[in-house]
C-alpha positions in Angstrom: -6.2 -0.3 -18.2 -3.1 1.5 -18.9 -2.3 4.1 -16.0 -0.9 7.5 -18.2 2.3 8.3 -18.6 1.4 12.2 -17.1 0.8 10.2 -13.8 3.8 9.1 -11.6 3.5 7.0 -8.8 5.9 8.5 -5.6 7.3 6.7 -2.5 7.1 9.2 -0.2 8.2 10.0 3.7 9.2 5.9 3.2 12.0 5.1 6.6 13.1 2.1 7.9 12.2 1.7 11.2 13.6 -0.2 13.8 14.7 -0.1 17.8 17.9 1.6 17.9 18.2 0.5 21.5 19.8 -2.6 21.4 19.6 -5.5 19.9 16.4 -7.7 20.7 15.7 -11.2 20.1 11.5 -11.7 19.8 11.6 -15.3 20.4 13.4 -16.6 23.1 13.2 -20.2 22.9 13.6 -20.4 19.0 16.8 -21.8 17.3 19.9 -19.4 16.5 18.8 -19.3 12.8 15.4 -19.1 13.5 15.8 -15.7 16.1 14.1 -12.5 14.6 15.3 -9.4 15.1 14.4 -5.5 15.4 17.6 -4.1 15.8 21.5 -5.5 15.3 24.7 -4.1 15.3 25.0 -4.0 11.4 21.9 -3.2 9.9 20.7 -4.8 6.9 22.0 -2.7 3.6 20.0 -2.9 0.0 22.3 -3.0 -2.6 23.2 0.4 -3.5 21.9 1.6 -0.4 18.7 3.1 1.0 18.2 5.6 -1.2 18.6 3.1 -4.1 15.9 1.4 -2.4 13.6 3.8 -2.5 14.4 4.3 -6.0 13.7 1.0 -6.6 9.8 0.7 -5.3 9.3 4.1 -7.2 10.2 2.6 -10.0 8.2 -0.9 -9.7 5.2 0.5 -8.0 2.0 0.4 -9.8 -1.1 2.6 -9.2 -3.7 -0.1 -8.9 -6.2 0.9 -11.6 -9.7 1.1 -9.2 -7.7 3.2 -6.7 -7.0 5.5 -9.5 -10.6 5.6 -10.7 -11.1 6.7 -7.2 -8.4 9.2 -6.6 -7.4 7.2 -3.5 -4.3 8.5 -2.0 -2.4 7.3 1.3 -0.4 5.4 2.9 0.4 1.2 3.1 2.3 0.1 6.2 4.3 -3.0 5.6 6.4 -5.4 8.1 8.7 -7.6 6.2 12.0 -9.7 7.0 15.5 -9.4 5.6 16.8 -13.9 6.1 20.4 -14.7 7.0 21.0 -14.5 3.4 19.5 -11.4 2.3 16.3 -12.3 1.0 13.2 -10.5 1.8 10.2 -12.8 3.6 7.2 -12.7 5.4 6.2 -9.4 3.7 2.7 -8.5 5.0 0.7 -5.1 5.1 -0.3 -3.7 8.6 -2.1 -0.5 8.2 -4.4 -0.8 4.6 -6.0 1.3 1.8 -7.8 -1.3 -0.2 -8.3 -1.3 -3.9 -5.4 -3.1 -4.3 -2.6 -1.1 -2.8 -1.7 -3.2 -0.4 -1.5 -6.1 -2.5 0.8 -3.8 -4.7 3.2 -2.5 -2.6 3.9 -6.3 -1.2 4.2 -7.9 -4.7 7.0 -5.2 -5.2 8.6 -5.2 -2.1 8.4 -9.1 -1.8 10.3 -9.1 -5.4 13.2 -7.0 -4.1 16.8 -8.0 -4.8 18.6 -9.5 -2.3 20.4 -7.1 0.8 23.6 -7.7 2.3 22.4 -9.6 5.4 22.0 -8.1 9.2 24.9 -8.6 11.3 25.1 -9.9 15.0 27.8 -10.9 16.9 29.5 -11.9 13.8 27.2 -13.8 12.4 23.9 -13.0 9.6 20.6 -12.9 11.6 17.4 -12.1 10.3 16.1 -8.7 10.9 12.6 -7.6 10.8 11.2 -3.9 8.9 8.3 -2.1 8.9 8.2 0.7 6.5 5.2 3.2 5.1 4.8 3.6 1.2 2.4 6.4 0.3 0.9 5.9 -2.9 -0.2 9.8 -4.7 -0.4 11.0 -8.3 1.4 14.1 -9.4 2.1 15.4 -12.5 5.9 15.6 -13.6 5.9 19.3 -11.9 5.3 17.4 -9.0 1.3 19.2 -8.6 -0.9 17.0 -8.2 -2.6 15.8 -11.5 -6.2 14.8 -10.0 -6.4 17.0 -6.7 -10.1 18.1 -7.3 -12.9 15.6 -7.1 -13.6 12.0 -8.5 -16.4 12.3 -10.6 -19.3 9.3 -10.2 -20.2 9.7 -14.0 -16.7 8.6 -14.1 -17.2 5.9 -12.1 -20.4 4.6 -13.5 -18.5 4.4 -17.0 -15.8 2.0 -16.0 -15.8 -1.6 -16.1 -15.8 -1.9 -12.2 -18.8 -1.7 -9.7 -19.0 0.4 -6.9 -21.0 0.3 -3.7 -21.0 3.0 -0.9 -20.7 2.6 2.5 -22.1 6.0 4.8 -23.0 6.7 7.9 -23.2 3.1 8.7 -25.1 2.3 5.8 -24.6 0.7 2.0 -25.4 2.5 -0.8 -25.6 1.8 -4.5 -24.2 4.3 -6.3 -26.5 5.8 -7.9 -28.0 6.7 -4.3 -24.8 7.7 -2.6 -24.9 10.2 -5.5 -28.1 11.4 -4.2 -25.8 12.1 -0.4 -22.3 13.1 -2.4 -23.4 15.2 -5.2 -21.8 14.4 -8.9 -18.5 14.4 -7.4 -17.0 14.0 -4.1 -13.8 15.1 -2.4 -11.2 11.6 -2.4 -9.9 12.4 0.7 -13.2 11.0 2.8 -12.5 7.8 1.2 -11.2 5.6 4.1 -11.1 2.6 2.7 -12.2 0.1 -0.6 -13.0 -3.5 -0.3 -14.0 -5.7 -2.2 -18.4 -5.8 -2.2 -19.4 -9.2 -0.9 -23.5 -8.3 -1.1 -25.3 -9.6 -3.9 -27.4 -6.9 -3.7 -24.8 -4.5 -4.9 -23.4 -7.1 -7.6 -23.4 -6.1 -11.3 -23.0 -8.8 -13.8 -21.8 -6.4 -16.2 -19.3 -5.1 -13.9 -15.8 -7.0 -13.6 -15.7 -6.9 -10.0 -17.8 -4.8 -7.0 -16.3 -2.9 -4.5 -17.3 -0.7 -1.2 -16.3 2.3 -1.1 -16.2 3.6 2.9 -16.8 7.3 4.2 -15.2 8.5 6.9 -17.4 9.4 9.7 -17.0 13.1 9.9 
């Protein structure tokens, strides 16, 4: 599924974060090359620097199409690790949406070009990140393009199956219309996994996932 062009995806409120204190070394008994840290006296620097970095996931990032269908909007929290020669490792997500975001914003980040290296005491140490990338759909006004509701009939019509989890229960869709109504308000979505109960299975479906409420 092609994502339209009326839909940009937006890196927003993204920071690098990191003690400013001094530095720290998180493992005390590793090896020189092997010592990770969260702050240095010359930070890490992305080629062009950070605001060509942000340009740069802007431009790469993907809307996942089922958290599209979904209208899902938030934020991914990722930890990653610039080496001693300025390539990004260990790239993993922290805090998670589902439907694919997180997977998203780590095969972009994890394919980023190389950064001048972190420098302590003279020498390239490796230096460890965590950053927030929000992923939202505006139009190019920058309104939002899909602020209303997500629409189930929507949902019924696409090529992916979707279960419901509410109130500490699983519904099939066609049920958690009976609670939601035609339509429901994205922002109570807090998170989409993938569906691992036959029950909810479609074989017509390419893949099943749970959609889960937040308990208001």
């Amino acid at each position: 599924m092609t994502i339209p062009k009326t839909f940009t995806v937006l890196l927003i409120g993204v920071a690098l974060y990191s003690q400013r204190t001094y530095a720290q070394d998180t493992s005390k008994n590793a090896s020189a090359q092997s010592k990770l840290f969260v702050a240095v006296e010359q930070e890490p620097v992305f080629p062009g620097g950070v605001q060509q970095f942000y340009k740069y996931i802007a431009s790469n990032l993907q809307y996942p199409v089922v958290a599209h269908l979904l209208g899902l909007t938030g934020k991914v929290y990722l930890t990653f690790v610039i080496d001693r020669d300025g390539t990004v490792t260990d790239v993993k997500p922290l805090k998670c949406l589902g439907a694919g975001c997180e997977s998203e914003a780590v095969r972009v980040v994890s394919m980023s070009p190389k950064w001048q290296p972190g420098i302590q005491k003279g020498r390239p140490v490796r230096v460890m990140y965590t950053i927030p990338i929000s992923f939202d759909f505006r139009t190019e006004n920058g309104i939002l393009a899909n602020p209303d509701k997500t629409s189930m009939k929507k949902l019924q019509k696409s090529e992916y199956g979707f279960a419901f989890f509410i109130k500490g229960k699983t519904y099939s869709l066609d049920d958690a219309q009976g609670i939601l109504g035609k339509s429901f308000d994205p922002s109570i979505i807090a998170t989409v996994e993938p569906c691992a109960d036959p029950k909810y299975l479609l074989a017509d479906k390419k893949e099943t996932y749970l959609v889960v409420i937040k308990n208001n």
